[in-house]
N, CA and C atoms as an extended XYZ file, in Angstrom:
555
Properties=species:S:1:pos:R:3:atomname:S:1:resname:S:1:resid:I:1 pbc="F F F"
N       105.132      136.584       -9.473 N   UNK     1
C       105.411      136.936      -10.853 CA  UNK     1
C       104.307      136.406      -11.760 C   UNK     1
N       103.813      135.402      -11.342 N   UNK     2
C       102.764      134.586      -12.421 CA  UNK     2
C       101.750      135.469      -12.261 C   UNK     2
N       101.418      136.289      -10.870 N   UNK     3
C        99.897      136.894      -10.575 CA  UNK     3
C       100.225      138.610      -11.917 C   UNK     3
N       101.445      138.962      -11.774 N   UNK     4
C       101.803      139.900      -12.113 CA  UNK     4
C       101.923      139.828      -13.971 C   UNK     4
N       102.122      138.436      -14.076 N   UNK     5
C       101.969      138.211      -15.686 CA  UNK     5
C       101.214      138.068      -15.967 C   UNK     5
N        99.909      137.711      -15.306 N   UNK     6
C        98.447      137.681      -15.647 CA  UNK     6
C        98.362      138.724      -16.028 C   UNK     6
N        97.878      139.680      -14.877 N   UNK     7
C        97.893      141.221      -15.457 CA  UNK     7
C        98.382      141.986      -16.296 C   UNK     7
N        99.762      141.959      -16.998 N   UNK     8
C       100.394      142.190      -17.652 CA  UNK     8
C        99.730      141.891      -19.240 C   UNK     8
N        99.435      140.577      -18.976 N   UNK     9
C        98.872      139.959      -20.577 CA  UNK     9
C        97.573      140.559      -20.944 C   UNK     9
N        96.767      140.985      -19.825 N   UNK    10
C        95.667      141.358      -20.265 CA  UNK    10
C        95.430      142.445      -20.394 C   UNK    10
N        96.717      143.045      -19.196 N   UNK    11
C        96.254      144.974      -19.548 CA  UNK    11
C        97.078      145.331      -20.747 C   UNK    11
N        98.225      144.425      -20.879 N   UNK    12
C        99.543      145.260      -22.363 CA  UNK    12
C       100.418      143.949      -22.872 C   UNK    12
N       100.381      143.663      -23.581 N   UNK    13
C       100.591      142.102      -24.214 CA  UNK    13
C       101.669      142.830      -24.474 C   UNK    13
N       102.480      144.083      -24.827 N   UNK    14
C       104.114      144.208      -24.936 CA  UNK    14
C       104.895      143.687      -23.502 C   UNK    14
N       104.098      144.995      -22.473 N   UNK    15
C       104.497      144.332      -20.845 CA  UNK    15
C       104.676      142.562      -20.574 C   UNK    15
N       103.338      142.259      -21.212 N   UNK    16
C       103.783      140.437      -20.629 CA  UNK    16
C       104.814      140.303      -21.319 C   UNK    16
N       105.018      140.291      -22.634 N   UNK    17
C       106.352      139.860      -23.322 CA  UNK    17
C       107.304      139.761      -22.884 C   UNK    17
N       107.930      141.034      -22.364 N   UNK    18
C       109.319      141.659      -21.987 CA  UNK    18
C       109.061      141.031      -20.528 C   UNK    18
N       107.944      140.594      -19.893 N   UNK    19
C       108.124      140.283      -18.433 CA  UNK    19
C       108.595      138.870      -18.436 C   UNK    19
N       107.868      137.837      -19.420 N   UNK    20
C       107.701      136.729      -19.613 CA  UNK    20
C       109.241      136.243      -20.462 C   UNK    20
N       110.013      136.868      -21.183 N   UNK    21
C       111.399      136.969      -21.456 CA  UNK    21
C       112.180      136.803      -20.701 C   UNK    21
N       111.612      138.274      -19.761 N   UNK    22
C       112.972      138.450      -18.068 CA  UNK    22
C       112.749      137.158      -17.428 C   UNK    22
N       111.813      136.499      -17.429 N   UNK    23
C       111.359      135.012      -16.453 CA  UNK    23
C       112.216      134.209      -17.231 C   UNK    23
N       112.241      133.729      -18.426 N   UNK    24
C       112.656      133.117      -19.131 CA  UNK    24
C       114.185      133.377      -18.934 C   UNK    24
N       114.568      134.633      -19.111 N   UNK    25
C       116.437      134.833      -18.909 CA  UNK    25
C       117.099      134.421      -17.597 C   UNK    25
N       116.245      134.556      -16.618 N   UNK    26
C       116.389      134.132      -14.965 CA  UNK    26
C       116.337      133.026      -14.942 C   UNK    26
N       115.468      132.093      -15.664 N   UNK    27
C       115.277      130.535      -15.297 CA  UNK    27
C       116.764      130.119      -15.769 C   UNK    27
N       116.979      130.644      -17.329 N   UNK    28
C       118.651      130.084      -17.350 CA  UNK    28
C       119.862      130.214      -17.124 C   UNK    28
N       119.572      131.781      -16.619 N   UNK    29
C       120.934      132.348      -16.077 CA  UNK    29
C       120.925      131.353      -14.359 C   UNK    29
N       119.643      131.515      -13.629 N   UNK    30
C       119.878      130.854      -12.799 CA  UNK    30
C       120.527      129.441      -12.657 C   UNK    30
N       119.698      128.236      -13.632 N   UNK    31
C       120.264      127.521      -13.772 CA  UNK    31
C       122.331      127.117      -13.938 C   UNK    31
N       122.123      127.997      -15.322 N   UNK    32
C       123.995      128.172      -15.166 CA  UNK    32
C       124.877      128.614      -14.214 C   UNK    32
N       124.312      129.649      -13.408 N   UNK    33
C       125.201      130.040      -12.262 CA  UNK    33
C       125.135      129.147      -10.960 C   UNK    33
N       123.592      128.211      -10.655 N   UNK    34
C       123.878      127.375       -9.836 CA  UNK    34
C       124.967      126.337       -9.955 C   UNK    34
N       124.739      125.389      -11.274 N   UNK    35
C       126.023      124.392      -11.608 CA  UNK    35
C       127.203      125.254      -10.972 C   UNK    35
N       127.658      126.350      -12.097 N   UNK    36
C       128.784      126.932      -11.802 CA  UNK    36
C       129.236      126.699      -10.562 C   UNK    36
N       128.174      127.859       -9.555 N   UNK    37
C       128.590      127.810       -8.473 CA  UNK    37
C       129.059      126.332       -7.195 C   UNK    37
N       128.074      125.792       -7.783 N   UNK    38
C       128.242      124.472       -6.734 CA  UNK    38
C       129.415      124.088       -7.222 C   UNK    38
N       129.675      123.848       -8.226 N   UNK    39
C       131.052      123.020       -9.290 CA  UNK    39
C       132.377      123.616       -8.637 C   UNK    39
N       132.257      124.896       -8.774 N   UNK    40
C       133.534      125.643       -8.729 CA  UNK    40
C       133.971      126.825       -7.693 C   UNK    40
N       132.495      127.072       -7.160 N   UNK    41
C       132.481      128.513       -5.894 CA  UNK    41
C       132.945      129.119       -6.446 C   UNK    41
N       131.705      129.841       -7.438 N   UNK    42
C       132.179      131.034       -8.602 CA  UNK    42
C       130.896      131.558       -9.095 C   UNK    42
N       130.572      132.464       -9.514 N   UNK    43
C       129.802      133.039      -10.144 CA  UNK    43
C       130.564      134.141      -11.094 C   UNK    43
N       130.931      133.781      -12.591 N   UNK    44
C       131.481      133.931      -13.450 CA  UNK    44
C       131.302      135.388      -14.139 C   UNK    44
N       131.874      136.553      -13.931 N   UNK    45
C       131.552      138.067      -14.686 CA  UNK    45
C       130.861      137.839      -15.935 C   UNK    45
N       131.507      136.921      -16.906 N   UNK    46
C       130.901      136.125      -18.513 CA  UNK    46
C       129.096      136.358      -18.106 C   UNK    46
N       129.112      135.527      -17.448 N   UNK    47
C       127.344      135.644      -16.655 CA  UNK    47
C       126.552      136.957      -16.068 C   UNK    47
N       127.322      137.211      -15.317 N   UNK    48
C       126.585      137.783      -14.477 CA  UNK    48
C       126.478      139.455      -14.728 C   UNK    48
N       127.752      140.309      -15.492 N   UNK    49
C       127.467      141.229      -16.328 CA  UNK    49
C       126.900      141.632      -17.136 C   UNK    49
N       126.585      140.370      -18.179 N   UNK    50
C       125.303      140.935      -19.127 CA  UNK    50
C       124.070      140.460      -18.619 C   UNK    50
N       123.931      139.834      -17.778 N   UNK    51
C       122.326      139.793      -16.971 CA  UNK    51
C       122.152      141.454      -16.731 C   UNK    51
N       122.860      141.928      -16.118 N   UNK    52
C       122.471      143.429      -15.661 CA  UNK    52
C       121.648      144.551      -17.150 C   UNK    52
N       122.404      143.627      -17.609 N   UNK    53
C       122.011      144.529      -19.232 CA  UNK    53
C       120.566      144.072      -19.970 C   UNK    53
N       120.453      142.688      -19.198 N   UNK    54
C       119.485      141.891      -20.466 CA  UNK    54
C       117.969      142.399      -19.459 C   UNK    54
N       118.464      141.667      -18.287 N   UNK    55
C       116.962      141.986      -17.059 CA  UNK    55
C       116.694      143.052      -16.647 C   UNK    55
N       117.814      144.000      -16.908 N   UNK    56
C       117.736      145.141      -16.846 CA  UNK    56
C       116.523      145.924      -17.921 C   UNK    56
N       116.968      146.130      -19.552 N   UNK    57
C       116.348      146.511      -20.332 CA  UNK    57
C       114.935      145.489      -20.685 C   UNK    57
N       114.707      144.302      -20.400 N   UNK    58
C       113.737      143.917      -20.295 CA  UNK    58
C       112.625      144.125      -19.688 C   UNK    58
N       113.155      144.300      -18.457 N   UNK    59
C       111.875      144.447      -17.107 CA  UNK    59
C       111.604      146.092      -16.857 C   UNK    59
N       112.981      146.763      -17.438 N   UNK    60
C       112.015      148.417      -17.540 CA  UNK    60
C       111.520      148.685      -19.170 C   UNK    60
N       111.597      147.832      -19.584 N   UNK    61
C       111.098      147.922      -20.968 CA  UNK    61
C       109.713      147.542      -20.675 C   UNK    61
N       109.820      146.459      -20.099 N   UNK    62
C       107.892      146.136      -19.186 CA  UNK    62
C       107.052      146.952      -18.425 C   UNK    62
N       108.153      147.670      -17.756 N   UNK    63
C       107.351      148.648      -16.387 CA  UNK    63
C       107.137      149.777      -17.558 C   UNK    63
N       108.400      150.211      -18.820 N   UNK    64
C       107.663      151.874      -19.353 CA  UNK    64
C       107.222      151.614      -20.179 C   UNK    64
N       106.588      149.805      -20.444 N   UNK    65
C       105.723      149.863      -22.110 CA  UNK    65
C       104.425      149.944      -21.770 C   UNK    65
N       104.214      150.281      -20.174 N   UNK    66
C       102.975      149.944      -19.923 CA  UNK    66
C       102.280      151.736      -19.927 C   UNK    66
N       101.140      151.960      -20.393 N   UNK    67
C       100.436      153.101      -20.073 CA  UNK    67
C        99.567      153.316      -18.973 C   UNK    67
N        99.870      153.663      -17.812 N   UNK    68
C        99.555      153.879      -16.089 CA  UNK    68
C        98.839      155.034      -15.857 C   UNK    68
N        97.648      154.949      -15.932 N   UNK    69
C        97.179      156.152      -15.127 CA  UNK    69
C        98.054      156.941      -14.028 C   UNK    69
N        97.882      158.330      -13.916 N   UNK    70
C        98.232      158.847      -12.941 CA  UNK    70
C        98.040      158.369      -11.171 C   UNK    70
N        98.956      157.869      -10.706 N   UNK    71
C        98.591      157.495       -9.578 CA  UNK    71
C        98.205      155.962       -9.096 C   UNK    71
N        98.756      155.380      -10.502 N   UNK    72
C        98.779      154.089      -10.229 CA  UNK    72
C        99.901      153.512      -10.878 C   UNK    72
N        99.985      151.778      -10.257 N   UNK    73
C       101.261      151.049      -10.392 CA  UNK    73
C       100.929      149.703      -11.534 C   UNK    73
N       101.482      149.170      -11.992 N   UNK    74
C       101.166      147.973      -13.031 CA  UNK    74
C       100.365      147.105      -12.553 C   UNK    74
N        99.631      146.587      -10.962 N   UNK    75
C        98.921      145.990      -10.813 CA  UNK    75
C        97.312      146.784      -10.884 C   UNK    75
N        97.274      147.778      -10.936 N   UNK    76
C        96.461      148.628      -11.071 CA  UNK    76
C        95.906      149.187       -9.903 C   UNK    76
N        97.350      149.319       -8.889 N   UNK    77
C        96.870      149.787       -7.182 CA  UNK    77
C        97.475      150.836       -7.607 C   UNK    77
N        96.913      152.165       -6.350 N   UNK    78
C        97.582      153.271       -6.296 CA  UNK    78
C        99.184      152.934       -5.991 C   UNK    78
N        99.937      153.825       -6.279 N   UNK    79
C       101.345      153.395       -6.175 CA  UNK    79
C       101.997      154.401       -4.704 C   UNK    79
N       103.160      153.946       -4.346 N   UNK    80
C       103.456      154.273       -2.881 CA  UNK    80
C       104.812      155.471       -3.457 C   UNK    80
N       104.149      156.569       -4.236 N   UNK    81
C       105.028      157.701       -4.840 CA  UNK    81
C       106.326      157.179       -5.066 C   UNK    81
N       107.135      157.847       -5.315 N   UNK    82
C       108.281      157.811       -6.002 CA  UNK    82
C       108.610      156.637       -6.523 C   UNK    82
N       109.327      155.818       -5.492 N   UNK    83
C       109.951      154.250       -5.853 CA  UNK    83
C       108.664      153.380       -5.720 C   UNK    83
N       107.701      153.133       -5.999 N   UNK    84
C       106.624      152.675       -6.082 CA  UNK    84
C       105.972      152.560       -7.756 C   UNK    84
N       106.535      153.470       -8.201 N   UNK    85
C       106.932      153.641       -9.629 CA  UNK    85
C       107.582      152.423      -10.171 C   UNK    85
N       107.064      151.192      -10.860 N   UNK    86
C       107.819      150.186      -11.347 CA  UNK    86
C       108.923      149.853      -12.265 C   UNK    86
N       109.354      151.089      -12.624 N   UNK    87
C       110.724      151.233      -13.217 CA  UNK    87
C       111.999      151.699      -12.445 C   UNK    87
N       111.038      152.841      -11.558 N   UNK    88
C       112.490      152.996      -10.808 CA  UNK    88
C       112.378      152.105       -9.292 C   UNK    88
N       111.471      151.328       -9.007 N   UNK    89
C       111.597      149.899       -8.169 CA  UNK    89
C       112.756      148.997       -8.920 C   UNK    89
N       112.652      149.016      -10.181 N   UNK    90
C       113.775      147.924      -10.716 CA  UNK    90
C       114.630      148.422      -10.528 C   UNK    90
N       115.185      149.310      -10.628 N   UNK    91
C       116.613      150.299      -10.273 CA  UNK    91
C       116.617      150.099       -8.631 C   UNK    91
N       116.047      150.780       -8.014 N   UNK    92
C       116.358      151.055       -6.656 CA  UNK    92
C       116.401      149.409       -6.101 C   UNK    92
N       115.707      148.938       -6.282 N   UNK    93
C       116.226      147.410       -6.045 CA  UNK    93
C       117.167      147.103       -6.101 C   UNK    93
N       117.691      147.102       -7.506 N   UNK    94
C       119.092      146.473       -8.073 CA  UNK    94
C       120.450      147.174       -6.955 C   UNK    94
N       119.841      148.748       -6.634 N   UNK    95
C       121.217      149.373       -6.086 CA  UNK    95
C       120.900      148.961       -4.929 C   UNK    95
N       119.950      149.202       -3.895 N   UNK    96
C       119.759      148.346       -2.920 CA  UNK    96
C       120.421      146.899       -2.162 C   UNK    96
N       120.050      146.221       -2.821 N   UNK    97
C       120.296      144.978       -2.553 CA  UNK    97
C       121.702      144.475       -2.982 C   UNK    97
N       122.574      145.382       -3.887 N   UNK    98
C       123.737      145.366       -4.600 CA  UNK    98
C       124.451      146.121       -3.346 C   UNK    98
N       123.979      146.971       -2.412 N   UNK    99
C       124.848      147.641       -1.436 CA  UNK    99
C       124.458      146.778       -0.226 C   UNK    99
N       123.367      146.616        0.125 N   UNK   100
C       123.180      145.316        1.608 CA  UNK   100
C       124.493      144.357        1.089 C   UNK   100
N       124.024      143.775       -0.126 N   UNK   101
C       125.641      142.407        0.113 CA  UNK   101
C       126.926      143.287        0.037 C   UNK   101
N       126.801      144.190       -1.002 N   UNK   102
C       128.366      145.122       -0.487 CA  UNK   102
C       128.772      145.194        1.191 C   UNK   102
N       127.808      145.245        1.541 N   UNK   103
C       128.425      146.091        3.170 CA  UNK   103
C       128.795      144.532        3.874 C   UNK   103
N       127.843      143.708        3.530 N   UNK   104
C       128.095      142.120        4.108 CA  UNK   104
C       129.534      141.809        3.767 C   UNK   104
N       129.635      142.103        2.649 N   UNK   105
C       130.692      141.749        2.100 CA  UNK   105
C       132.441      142.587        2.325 C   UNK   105
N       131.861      143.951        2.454 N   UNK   106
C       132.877      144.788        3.392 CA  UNK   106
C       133.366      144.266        5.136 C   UNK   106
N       132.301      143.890        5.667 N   UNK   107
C       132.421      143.636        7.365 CA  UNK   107
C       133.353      142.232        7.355 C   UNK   107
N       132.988      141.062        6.553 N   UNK   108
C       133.365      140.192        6.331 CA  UNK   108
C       133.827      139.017        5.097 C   UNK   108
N       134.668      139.557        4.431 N   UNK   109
C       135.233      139.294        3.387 CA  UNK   109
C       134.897      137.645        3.082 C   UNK   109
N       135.154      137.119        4.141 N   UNK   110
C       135.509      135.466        3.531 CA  UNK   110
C       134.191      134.723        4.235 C   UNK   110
N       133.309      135.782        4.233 N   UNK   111
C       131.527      135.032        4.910 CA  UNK   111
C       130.464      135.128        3.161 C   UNK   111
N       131.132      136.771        2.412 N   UNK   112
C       130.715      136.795        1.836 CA  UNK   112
C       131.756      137.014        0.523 C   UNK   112
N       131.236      136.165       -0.540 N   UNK   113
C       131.888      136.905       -1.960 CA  UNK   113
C       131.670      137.769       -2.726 C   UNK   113
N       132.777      138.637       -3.437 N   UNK   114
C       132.493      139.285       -4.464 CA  UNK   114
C       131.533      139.205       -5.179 C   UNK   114
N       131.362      137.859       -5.977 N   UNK   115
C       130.280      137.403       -7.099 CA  UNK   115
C       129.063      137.676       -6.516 C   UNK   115
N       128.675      137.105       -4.965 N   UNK   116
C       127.512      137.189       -4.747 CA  UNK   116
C       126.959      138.673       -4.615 C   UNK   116
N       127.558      139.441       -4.372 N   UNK   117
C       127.844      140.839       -4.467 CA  UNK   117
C       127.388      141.696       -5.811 C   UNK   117
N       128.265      141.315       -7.007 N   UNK   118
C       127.430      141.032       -8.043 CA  UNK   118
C       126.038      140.694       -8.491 C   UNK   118
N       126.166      139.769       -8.408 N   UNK   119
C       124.895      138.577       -8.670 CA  UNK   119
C       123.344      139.741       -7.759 C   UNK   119
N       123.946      140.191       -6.567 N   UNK   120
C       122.490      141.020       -5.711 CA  UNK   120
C       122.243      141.833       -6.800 C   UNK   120
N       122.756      142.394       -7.422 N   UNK   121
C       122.315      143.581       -8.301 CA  UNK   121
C       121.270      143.282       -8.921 C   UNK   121
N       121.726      142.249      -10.289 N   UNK   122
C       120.707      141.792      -10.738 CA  UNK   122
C       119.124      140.810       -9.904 C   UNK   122
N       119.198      140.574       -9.171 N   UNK   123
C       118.358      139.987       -8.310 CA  UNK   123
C       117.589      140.864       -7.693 C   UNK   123
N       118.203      141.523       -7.210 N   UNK   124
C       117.646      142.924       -6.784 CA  UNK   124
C       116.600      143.909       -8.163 C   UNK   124
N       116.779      143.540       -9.389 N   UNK   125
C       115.988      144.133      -10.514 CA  UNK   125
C       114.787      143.500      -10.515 C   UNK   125
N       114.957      142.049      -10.536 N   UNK   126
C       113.757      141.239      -10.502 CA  UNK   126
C       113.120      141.196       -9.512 C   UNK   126
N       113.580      141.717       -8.279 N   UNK   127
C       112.280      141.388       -6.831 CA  UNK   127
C       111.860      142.914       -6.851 C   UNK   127
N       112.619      143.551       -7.218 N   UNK   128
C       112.230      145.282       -7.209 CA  UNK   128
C       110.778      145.492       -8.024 C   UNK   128
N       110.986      144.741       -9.420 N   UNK   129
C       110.289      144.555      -10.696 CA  UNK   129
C       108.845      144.283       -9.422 C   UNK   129
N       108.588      143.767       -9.038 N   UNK   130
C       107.546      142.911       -7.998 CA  UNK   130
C       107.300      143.783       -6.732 C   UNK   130
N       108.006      144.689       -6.356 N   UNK   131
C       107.582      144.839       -5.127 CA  UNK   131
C       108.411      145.193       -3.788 C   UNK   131
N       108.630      146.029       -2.973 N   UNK   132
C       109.570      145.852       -2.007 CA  UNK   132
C       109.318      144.795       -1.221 C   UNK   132
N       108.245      144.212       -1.160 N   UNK   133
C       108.430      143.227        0.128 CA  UNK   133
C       108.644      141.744       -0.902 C   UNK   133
N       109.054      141.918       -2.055 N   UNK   134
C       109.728      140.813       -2.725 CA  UNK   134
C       111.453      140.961       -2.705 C   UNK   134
N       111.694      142.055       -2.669 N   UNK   135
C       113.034      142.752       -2.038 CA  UNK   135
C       113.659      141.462       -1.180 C   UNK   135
N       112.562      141.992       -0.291 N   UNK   136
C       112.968      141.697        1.462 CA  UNK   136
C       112.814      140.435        1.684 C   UNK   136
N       111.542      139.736        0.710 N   UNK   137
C       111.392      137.743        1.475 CA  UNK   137
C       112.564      137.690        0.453 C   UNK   137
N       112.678      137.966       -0.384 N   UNK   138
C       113.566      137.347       -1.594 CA  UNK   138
C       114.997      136.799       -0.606 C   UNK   138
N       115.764      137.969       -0.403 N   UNK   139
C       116.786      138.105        0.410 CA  UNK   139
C       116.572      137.138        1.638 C   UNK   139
N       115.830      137.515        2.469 N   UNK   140
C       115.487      136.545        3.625 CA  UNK   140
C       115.683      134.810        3.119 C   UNK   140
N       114.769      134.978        2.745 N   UNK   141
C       114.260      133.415        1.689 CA  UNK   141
C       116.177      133.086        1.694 C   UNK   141
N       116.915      133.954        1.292 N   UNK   142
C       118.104      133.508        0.856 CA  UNK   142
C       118.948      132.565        1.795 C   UNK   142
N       118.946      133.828        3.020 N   UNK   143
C       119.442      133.214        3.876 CA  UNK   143
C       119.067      132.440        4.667 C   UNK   143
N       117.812      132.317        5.095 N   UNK   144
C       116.933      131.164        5.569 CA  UNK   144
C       117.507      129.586        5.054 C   UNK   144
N       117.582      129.606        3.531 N   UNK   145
C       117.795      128.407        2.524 CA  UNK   145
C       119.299      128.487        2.990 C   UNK   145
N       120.261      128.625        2.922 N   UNK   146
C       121.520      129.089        3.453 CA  UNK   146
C       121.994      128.377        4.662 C   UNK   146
N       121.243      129.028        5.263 N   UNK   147
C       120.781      128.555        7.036 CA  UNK   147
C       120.784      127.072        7.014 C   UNK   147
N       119.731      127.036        6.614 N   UNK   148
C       119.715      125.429        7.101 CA  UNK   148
C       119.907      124.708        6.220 C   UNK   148
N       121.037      125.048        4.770 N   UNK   149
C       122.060      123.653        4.474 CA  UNK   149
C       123.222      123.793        4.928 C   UNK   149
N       123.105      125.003        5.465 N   UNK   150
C       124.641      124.796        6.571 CA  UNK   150
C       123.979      123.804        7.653 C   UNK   150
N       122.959      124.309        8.375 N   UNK   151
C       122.928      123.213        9.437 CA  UNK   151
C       122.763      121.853        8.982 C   UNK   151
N       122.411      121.366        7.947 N   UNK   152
C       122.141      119.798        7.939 CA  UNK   152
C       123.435      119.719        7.616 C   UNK   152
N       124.543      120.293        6.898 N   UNK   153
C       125.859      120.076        6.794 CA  UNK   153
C       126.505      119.470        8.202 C   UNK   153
N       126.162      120.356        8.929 N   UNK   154
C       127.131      120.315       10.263 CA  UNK   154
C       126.257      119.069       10.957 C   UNK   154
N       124.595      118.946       11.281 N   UNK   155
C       123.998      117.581       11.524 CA  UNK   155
C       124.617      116.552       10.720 C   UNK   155
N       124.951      116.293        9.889 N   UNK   156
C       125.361      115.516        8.975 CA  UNK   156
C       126.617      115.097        9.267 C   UNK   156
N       127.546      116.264        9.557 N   UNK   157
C       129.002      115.525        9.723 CA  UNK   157
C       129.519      116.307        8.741 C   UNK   157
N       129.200      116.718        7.623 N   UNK   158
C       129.877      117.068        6.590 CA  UNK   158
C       130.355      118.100        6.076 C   UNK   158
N       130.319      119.178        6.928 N   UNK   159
C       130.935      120.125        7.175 CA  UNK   159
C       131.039      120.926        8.645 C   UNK   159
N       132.183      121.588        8.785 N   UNK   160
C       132.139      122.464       10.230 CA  UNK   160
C       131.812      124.205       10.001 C   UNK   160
N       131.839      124.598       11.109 N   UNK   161
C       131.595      125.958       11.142 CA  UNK   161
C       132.445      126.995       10.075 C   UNK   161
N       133.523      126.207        9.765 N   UNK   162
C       134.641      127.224        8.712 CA  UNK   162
C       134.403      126.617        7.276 C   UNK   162
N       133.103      125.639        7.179 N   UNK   163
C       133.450      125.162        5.434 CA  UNK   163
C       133.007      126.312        4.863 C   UNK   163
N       132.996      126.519        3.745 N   UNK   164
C       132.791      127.561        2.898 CA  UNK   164
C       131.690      126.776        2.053 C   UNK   164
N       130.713      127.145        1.911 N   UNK   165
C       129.399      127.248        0.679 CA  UNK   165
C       128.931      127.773       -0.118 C   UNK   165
N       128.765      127.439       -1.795 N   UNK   166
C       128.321      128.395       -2.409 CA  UNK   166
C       127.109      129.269       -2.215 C   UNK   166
N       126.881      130.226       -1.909 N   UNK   167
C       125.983      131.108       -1.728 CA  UNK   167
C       125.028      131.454       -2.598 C   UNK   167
N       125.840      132.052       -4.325 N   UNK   168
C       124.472      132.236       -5.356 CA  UNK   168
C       123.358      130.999       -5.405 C   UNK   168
N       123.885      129.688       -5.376 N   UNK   169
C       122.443      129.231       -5.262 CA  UNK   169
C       121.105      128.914       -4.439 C   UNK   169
N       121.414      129.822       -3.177 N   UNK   170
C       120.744      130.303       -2.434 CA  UNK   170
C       119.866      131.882       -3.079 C   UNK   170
N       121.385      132.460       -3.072 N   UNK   171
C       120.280      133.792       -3.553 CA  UNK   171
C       119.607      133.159       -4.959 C   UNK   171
N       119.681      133.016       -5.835 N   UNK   172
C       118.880      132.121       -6.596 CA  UNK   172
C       117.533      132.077       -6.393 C   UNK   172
N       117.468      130.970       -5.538 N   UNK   173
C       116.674      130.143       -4.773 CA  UNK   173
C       115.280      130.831       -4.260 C   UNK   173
N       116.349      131.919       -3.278 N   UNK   174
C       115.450      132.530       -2.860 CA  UNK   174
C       114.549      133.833       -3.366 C   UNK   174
N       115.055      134.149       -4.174 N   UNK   175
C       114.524      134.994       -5.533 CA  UNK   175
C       113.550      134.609       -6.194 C   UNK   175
N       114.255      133.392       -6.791 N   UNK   176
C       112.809      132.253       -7.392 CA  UNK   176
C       111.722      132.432       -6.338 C   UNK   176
N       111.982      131.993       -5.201 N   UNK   177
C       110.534      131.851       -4.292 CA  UNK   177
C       109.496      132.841       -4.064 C   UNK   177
N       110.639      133.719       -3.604 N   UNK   178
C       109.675      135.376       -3.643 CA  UNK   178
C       109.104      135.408       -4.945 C   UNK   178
N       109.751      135.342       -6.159 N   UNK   179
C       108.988      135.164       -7.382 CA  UNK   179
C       107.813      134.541       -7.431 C   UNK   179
N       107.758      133.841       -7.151 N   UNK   180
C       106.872      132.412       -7.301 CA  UNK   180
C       105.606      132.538       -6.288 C   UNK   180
N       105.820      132.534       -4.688 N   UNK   181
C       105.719      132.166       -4.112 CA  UNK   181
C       104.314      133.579       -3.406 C   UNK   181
N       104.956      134.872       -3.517 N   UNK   182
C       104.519      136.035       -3.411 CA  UNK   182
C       103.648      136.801       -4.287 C   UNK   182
N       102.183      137.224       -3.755 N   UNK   183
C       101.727      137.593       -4.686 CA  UNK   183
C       101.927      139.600       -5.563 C   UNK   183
N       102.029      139.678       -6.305 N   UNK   184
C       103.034      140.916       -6.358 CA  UNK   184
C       101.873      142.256       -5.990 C   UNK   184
N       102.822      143.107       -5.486 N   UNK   185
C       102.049      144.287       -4.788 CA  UNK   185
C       101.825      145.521       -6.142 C   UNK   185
């Protein structure tokens, strides 16, 4: 995201704005829904409904304030047609990754929650915003982080195979990283 706000600032100072906002709305929505979640094993509708609205109109407000040559994408690479298109990457993301945890969440009800279910949508806007293969570590990243605080749980003693863990601050987590961590395509 930082490589992607570079660019942004220098090719369309509206684009950085609205990008540099959506960063800004994620750092605190994230923040609040981690407490939440750890506190209470919840990720709260209050929250997580108008994110869809805010990161939503922000980050395609970024991808259509920008003026793109034909045949290219906001980093200034040719783009991979259709969903390669950085507005409807934020969309197809959001539905994407909003139906992977749906179906997780269909097969096995009490592995996965509703909220987190939720919560993919919007997450899914911001790694879309970046890239499909921010999609994909994002998610990964999730469960990876997931992974192994269940296992130091169970090394630890402090939980067994049936405890239940909050999950959004994983997906979180791992969102942030792909953010962060990935340089955007």
């Amino acid at each position: 995201m930082i490589e992607r706000l570079g660019t942004l600032g220098a090719a369309n100072p509206l684009a950085f704005w609205l990008a540099l906002a959506a960063c800004a709305y994620f750092f605190v929505m994230a923040v609040r829904l981690t407490v939440i979640d750890v506190r209470h094993h919840l990720l709260p509708d209050r929250i997580v409904f108008p994110s869809y609205a805010i990161a939503g109109l922000l980050l395609l407000g970024a991808a259509a304030s920008q003026f793109l040559p034909a045949g290219q994408d906001v980093a200034g690479t040719p783009d991979a047609g259709l969903f390669g298109v950085p507005g409807l990457r934020v969309l197809a993301g959001g539905v994407s990754l909003w139906l992977f945890y749906f179906v997780l969440h269909a097969v096995y009800p009490p592995g996965m929650g509703f909220g987190d279910v939720k919560l993919a949508g919007v997450l899914g806007m911001y790694l879309g915003f970046l890239g499909w293969g921010h999609v994909f570590a994002g998610t990964f990243a999730a469960f990876i982080l997931g992974g192994l605080w269940s296992l130091g749980l169970l090394v630890a003693r402090r939980g067994t195979l049936q405890s239940a863990i909050p999950f959004g601050p994983f997906m979180l987590a791992g969102t942030a990283a792909a953010m962060l961590l990935i340089p955007a395509t």
